[in-house]
Structures are given as structure tokens and as C-alpha cells.
C-alpha positions in Angstrom: 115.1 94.8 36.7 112.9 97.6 38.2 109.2 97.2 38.6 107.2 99.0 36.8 104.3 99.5 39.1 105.0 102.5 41.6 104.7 102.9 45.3 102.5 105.8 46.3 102.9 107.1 49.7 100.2 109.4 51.5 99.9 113.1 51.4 100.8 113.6 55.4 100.6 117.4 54.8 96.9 117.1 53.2 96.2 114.6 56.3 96.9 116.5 58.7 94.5 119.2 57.3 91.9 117.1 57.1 91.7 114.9 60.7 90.7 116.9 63.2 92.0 116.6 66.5 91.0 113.4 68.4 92.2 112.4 71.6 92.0 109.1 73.9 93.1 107.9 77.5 92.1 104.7 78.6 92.7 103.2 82.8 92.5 99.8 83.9 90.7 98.6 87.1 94.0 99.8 89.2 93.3 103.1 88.1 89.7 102.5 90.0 91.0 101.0 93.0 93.3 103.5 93.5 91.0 106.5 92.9 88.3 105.0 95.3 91.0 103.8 97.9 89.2 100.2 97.6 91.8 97.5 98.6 92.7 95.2 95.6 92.0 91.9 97.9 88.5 93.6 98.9 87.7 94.2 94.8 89.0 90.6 94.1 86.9 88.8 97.0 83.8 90.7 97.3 81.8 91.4 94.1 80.4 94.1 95.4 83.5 96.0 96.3 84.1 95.9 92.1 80.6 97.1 91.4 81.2 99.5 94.0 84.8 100.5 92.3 83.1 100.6 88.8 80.1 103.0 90.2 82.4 105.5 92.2 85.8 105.1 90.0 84.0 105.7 86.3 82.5 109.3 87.0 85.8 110.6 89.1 88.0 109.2 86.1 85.8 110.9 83.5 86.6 114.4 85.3 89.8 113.9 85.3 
């Protein structure tokens, strides 16, 4: 027996009119290390060698 309710599936063409374009790129921490040439051990040992990362890395990261 079929049932009677109906699926309804979206309108990708009217979508796609409608979103405007949107884009996202995320990094992790690695990403910051290797941008500011800060040695992983130094970052994990020495809290201010990952404020350091964080304050230099962000900024150059954001330009790219």
C-alpha cells in the first residue's frame, strides 16, 4: 500500500538564486607554527611561544 502523504524535495534551482555566495577556510595551530617558523616543542613548552604564534600567525593567515 502506498502512502498517501508525499515527499517534497527543495527547489535547488530557486536556491541557488537566492544564497549568495559564501565562502569559508578554517587552519589549525599547525597552520600557525608553520607560518611563523615557531617550533611545535617551543609552542607546546613555552606559553608564550603560543601567544606569540596566535599574535603573528592570525593577521598573516587572514591575508592569505
Amino acid at each position: 500500500m502506498q502512502s498517501k502523504t508525499m515527499s517534497r524535495k527543495p527547489n535547488y534551482e530557486t536556491l541557488r538564486q537566492e544564497t549568495g555566495f559564501r565562502w569559508f577556510v578554517g587552519s589549525t595551530y599547525l597552520a600557525l607554527l608553520e607560518i611563523t617558523g615557531i617550533p611545535i616543542k617551543e609552542f607546546n613548552l613555552h606559553p608564550k611561544a603560543c601567544i606569540e604564534a596566535y599574535r603573528k600567525g592570525r593577521p598573516l593567515i587572514r591575508e592569505l
